[in-house]
C-alpha positions as YAML, in Angstrom:
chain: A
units: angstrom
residues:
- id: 1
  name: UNK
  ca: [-9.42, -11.43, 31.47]
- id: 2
  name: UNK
  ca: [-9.61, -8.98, 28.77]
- id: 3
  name: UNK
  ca: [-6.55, -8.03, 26.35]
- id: 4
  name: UNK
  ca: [-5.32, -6.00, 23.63]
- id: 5
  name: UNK
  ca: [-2.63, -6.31, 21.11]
- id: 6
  name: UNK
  ca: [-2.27, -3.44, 18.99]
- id: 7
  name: UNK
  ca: [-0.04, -4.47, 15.63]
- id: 8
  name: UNK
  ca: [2.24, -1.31, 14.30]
- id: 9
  name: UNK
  ca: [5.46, -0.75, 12.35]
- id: 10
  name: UNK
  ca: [5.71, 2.85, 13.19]
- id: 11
  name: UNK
  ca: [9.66, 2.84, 13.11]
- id: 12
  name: UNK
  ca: [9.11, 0.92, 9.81]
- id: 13
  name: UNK
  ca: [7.06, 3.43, 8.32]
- id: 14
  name: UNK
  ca: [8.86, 6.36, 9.90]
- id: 15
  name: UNK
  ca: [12.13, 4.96, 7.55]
- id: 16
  name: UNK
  ca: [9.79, 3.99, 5.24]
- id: 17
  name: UNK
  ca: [8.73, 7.92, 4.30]
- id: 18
  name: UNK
  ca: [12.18, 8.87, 4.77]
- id: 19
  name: UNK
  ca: [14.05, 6.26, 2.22]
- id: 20
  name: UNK
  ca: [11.43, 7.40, -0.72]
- id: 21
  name: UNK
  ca: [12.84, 11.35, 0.53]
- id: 22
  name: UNK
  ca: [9.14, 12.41, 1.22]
- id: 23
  name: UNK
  ca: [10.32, 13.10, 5.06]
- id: 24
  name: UNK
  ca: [10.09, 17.02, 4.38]
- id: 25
  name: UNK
  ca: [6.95, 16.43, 2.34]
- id: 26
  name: UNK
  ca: [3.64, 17.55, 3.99]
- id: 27
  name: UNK
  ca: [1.63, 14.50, 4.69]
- id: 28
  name: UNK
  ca: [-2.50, 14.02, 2.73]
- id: 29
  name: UNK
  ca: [-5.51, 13.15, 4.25]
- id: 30
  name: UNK
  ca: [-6.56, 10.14, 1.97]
- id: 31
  name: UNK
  ca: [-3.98, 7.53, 0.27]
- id: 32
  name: UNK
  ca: [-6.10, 8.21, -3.07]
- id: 33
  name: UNK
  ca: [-7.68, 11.12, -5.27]
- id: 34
  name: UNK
  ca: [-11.35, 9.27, -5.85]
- id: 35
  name: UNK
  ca: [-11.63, 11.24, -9.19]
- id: 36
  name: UNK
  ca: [-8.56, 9.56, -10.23]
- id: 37
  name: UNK
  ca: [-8.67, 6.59, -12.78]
- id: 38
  name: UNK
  ca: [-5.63, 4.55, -13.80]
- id: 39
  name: UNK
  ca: [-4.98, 2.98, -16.85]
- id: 40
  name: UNK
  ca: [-2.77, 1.01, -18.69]
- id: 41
  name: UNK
  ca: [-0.55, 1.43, -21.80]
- id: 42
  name: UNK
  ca: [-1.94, -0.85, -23.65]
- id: 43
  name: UNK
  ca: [-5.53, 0.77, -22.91]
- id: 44
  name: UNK
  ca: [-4.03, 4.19, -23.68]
- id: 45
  name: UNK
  ca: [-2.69, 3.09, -27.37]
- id: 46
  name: UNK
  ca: [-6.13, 1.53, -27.68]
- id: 47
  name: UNK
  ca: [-8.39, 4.59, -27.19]
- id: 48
  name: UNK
  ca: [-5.48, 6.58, -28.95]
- id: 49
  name: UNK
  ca: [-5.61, 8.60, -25.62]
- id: 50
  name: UNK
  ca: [-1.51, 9.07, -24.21]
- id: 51
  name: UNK
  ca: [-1.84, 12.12, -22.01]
- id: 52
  name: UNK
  ca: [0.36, 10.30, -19.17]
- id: 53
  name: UNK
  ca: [4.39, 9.45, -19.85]
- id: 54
  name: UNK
  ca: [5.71, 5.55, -19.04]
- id: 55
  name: UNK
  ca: [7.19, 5.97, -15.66]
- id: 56
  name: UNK
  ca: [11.16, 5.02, -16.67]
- id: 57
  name: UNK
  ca: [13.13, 3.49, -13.62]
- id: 58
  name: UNK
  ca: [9.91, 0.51, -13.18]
- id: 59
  name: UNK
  ca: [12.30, -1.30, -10.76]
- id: 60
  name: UNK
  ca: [11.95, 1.91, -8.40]
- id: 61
  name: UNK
  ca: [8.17, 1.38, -9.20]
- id: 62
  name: UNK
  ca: [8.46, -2.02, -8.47]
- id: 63
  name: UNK
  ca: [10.61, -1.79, -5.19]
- id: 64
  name: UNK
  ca: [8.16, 1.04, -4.19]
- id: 65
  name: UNK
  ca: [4.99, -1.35, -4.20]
- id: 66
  name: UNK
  ca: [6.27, -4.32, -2.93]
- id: 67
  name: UNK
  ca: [7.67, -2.40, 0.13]
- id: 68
  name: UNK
  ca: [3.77, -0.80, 0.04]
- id: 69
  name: UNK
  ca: [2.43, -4.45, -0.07]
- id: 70
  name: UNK
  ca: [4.05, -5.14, 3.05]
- id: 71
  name: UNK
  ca: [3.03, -2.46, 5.09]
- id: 72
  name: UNK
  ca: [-0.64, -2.89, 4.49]
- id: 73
  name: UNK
  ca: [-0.52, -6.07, 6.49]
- id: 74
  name: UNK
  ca: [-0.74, -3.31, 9.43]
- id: 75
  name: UNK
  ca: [-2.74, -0.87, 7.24]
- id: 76
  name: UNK
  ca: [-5.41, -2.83, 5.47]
- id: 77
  name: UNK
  ca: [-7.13, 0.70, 4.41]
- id: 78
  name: UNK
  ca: [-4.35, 0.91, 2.06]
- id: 79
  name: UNK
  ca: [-5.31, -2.81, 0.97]
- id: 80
  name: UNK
  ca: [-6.95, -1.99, -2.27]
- id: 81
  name: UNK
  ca: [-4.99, 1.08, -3.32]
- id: 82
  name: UNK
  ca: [-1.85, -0.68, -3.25]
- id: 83
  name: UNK
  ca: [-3.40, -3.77, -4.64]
- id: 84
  name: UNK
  ca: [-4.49, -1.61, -7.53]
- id: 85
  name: UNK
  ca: [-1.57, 0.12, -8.39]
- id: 86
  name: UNK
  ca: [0.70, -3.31, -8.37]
- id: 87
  name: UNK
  ca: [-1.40, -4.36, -11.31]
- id: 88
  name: UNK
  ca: [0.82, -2.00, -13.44]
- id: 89
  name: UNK
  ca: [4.02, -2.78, -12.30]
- id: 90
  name: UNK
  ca: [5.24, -3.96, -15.68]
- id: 91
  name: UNK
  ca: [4.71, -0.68, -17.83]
- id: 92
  name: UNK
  ca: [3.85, 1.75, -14.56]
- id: 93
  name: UNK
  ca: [3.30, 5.43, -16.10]
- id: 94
  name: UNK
  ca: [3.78, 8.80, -14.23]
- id: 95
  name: UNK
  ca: [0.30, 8.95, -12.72]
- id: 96
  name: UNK
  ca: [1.03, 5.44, -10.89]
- id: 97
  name: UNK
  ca: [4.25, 6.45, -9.54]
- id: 98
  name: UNK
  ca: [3.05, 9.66, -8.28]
- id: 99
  name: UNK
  ca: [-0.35, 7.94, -6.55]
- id: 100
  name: UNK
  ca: [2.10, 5.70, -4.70]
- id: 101
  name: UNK
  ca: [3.92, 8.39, -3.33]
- id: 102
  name: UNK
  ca: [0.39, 9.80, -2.42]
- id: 103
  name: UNK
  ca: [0.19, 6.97, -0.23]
- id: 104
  name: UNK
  ca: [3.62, 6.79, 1.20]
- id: 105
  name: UNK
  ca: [2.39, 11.10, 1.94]
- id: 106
  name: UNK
  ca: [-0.60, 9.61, 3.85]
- id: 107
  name: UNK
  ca: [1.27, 6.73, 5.85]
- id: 108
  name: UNK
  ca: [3.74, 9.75, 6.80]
- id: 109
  name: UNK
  ca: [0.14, 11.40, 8.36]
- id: 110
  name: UNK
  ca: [-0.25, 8.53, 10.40]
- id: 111
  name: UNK
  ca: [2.24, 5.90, 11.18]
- id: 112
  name: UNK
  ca: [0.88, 4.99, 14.51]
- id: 113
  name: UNK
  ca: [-1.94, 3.49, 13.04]
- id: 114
  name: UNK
  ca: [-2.42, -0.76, 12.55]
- id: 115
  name: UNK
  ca: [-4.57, -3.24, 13.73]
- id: 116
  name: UNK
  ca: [-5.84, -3.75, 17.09]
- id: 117
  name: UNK
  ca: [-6.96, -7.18, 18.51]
- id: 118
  name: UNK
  ca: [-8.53, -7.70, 21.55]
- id: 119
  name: UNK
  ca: [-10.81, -10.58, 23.50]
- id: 120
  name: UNK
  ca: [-13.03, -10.02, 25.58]
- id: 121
  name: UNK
  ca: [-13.98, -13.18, 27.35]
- id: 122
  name: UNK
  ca: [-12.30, -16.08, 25.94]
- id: 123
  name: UNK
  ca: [-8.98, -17.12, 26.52]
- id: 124
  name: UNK
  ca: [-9.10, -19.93, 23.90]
- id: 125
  name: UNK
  ca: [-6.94, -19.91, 20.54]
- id: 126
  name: UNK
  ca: [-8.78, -21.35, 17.45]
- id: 127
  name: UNK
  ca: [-6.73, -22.22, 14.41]
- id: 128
  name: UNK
  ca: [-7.99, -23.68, 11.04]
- id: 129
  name: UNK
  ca: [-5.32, -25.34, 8.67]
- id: 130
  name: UNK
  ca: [-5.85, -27.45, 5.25]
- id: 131
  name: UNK
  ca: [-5.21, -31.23, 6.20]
- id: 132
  name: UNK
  ca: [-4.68, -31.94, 2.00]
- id: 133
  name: UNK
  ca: [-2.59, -29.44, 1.45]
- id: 134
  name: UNK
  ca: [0.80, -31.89, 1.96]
- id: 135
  name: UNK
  ca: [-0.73, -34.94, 0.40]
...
């Protein structure tokens, strides 16, 4: 007996885009620009380099990302672009707010997608659990 569970939050998502007001936004193809390299303010005022403003409201920033850490339990190609930008959640600048709305634009493209899981023969359940992990 073969089966398929597909896993999406497409309502989720859907509310998602529209909350952060990027519902009349036209959606991207990728959640990242590859050119683009992020850095931190400390790193700026070491290389005297400060060509990108501190991002003001960082609770926004913060409730942004953690909302984008949830979602990519459905979307694990967004898995290491939102891991990367929730390093800076403590002094986030304007680049990092604007590449997480870059990836709320490209879960607008797409909010269908997730994970699919499927058997094809066996109709067994395996689980693995730490025995020491109470003791």
């Amino acid at each position: 007996m073969q089966w398929n569970v597909k896993l999406t939050e497409a309502l989720i998502k859907q509310g998602f885009v529209q909350n952060v007001g990027l519902s009349a936004s036209k959606a991207v193809n990728t959640p990242l620009d590859s050119n683009q390299k992020f850095t931190s303010k400390e790193s700026d005022d070491v290389v005297s380099e400060n060509t990108d403003e501190r991002f003001e409201d960082r609770e926004q920033y913060q409730r942004l990302i953690g909302k984008l850490l949830y979602l990519i339990l459905t979307m694990l190609d967004n898995s290491f672009d939102v891991q990367t930008l929730s390093q800076f959640m403590q002094q986030p600048k304007r680049s990092h707010w604007e590449a997480s709305l870059r990836i709320v634009k490209y879960i607008k493209k797409e909010p269908g997608m997730g994970v699919l899981m499927g058997s094809r023969k066996c109709n067994k359940i395996t689980a693995y659990f730490d025995a020491d992990w109470a003791s």
